[in-house]
SEPA-51452 format. One record per residue (C-alpha): chain; residue number from 1; y, x negated, z negated; residue in three letters. Coordinates in Angstrom, 2 decimals, decimal comma, always signed. Example, Ala and Ser with C-alpha at 12.3 -4.5 7.8 and 13.67 -1.06 7.14 Angstrom:
// SEPA-51452
chain=A	n=1	north=-4,50	east=-12,30	up=-7,80	res=ALA;
chain=A	n=2	north=-1,06	east=-13,67	up=-7,14	res=SER;
// end
This chain:
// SEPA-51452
chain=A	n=1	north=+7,38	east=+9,47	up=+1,48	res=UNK;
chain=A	n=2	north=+5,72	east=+8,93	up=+5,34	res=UNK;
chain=A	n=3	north=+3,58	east=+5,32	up=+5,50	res=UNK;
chain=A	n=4	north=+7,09	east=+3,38	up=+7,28	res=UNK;
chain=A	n=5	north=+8,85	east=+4,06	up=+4,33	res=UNK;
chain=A	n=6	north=+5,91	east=+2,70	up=+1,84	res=UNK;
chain=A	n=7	north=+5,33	east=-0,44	up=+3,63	res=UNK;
chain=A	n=8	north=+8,77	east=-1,28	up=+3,21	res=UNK;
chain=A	n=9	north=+9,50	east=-0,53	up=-0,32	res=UNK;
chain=A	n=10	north=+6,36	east=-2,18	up=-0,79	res=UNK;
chain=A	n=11	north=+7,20	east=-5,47	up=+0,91	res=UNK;
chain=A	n=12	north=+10,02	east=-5,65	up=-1,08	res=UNK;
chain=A	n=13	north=+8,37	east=-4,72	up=-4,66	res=UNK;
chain=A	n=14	north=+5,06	east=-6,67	up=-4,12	res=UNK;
chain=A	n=15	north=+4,54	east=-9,90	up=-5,34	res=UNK;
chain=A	n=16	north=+2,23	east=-10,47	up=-1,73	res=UNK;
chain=A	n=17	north=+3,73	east=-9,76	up=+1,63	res=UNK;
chain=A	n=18	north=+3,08	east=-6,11	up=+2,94	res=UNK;
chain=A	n=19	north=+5,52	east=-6,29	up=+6,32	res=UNK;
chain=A	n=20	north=+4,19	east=-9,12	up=+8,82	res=UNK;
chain=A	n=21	north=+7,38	east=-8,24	up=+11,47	res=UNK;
chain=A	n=22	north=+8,48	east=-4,98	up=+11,61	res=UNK;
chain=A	n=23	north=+6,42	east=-1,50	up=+10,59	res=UNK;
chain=A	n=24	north=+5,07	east=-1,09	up=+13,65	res=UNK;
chain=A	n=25	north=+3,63	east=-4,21	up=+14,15	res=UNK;
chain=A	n=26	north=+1,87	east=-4,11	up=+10,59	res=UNK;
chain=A	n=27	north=+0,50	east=-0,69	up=+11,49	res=UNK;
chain=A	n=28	north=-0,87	east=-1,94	up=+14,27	res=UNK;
chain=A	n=29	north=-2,22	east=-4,72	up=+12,71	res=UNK;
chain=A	n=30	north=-3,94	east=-2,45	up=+10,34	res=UNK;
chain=A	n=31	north=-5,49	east=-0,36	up=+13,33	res=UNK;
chain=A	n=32	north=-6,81	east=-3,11	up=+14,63	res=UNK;
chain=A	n=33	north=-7,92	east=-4,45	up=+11,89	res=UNK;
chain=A	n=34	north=-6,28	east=-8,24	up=+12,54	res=UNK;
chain=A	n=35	north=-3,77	east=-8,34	up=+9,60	res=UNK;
chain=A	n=36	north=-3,57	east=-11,54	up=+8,72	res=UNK;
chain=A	n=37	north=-4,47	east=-11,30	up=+4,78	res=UNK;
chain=A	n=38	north=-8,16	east=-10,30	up=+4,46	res=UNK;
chain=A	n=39	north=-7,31	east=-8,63	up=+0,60	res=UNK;
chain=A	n=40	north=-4,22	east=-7,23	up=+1,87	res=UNK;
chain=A	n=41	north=-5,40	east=-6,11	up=+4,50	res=UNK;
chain=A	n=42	north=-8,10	east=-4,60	up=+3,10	res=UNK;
chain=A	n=43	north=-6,24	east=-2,58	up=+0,43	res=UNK;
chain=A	n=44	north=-3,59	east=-1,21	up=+2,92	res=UNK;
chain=A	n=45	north=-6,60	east=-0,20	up=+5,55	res=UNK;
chain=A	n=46	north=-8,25	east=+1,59	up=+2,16	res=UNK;
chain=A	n=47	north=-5,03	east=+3,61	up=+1,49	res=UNK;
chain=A	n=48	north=-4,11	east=+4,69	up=+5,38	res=UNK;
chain=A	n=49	north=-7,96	east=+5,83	up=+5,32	res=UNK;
chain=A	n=50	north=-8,59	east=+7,44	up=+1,73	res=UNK;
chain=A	n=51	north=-5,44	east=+9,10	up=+3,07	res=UNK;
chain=A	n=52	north=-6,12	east=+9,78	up=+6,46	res=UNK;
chain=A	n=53	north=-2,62	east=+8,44	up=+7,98	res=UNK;
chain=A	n=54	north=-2,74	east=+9,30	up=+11,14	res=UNK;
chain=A	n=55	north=+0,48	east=+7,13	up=+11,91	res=UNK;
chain=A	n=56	north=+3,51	east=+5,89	up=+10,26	res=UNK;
chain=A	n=57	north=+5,11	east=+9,49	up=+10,07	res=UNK;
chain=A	n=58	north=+2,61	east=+10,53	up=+7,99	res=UNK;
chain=A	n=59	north=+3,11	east=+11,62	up=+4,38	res=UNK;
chain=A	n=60	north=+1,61	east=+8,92	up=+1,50	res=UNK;
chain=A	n=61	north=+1,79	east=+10,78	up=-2,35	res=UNK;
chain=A	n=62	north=+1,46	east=+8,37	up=-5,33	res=UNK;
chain=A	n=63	north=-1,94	east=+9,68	up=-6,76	res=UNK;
chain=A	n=64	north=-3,39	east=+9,80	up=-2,75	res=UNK;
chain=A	n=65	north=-1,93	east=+6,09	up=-2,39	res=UNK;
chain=A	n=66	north=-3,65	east=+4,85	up=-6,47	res=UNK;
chain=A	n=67	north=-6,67	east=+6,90	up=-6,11	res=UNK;
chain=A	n=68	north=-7,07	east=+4,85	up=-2,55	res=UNK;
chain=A	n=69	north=-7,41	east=+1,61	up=-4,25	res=UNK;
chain=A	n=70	north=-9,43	east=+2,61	up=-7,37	res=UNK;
chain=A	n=71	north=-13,27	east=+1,56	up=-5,28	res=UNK;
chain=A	n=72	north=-11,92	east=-1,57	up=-3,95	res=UNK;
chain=A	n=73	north=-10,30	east=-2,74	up=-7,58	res=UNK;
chain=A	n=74	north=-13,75	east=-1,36	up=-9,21	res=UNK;
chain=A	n=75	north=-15,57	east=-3,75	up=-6,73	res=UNK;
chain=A	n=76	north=-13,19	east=-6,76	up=-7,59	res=UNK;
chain=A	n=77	north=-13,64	east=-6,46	up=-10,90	res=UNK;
chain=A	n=78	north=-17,77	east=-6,12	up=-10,80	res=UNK;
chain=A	n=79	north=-19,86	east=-8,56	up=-9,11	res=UNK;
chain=A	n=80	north=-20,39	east=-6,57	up=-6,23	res=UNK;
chain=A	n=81	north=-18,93	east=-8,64	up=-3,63	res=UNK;
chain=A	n=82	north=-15,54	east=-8,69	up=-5,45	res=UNK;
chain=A	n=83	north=-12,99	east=-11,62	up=-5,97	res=UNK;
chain=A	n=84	north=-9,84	east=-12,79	up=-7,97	res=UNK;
chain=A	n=85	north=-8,03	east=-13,10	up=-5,17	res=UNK;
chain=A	n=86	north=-8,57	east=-9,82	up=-4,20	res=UNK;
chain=A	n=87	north=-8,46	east=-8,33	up=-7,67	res=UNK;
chain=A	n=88	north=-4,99	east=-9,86	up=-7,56	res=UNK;
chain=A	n=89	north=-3,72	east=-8,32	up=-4,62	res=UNK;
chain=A	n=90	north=-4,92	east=-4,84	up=-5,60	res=UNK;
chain=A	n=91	north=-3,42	east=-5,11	up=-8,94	res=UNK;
chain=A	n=92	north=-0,48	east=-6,14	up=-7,90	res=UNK;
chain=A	n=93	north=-0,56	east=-3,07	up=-4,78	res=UNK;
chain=A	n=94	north=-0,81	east=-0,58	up=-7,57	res=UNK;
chain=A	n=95	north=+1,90	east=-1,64	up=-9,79	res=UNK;
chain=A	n=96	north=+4,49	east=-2,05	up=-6,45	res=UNK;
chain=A	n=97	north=+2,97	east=+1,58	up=-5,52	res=UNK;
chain=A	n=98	north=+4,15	east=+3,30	up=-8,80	res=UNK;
chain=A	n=99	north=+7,44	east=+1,26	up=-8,62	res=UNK;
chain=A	n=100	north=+7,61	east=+2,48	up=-4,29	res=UNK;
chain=A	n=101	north=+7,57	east=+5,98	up=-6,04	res=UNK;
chain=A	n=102	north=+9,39	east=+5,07	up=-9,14	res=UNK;
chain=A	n=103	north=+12,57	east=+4,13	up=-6,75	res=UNK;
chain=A	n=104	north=+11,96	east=+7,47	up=-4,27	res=UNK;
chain=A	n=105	north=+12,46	east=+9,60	up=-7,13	res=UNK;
chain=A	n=106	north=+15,38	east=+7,81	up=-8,52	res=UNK;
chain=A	n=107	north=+17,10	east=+7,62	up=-4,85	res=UNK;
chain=A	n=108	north=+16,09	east=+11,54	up=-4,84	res=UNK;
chain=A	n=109	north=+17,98	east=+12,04	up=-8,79	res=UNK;
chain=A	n=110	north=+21,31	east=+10,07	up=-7,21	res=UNK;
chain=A	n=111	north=+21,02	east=+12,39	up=-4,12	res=UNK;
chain=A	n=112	north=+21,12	east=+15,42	up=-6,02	res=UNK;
chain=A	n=113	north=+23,93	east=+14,30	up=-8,30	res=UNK;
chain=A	n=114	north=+26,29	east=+12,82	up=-5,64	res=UNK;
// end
């Protein structure tokens, strides 16, 4: 799946905005490093790096996209700088991430069967 298509299935399977506008302005956002939630923000920036997305055409796999978010949950969860509200937010990135996935490969099944 390229980064486009996991910001939006995340925005709509995330319990925390992903999308702030359109795609484009959210990866811009990120490249800049304005987006406006500081633990979203955060976690999204983690995954386009740990992946190294160059752009929104670029290919995001599950593992790449967990794995991404695994030092920054860590850190919530110790006292190293961490918080609840960002423990949140990561927690709840992971589980939309596996469903993001969990609906590609459905949409994939249906568009083999049809």
């Amino acid at each position: 799946m390229t980064l486009r298509d996991l910001l939006v299935r995340l925005h709509g399977k995330c319990e925390y905005p992903v999308l702030h506008g359109s795609p484009e302005q959210t990866w811009r956002e990120l490249v800049k490093g304005s987006y406006p939630d500081p633990a979203m923000g955060e976690a999204l920036a983690a995954v386009v790096e740990w992946c190294q997305l160059d752009d929104l055409a670029s290919p995001v796999h599950r593992a790449d996209a967990i794995n991404a978010l695994g030092p920054l949950r860590l850190r919530h969860m110790g006292d190293r700088g961490g918080s609840g509200d960002g423990l949140r937010v990561v927690q709840a990135l992971v589980a939309a991430v596996d469903a993001a996935f969990d609906d590609e490969a459905l949409d994939m099944q249906g568009g083999l069967q049809s």
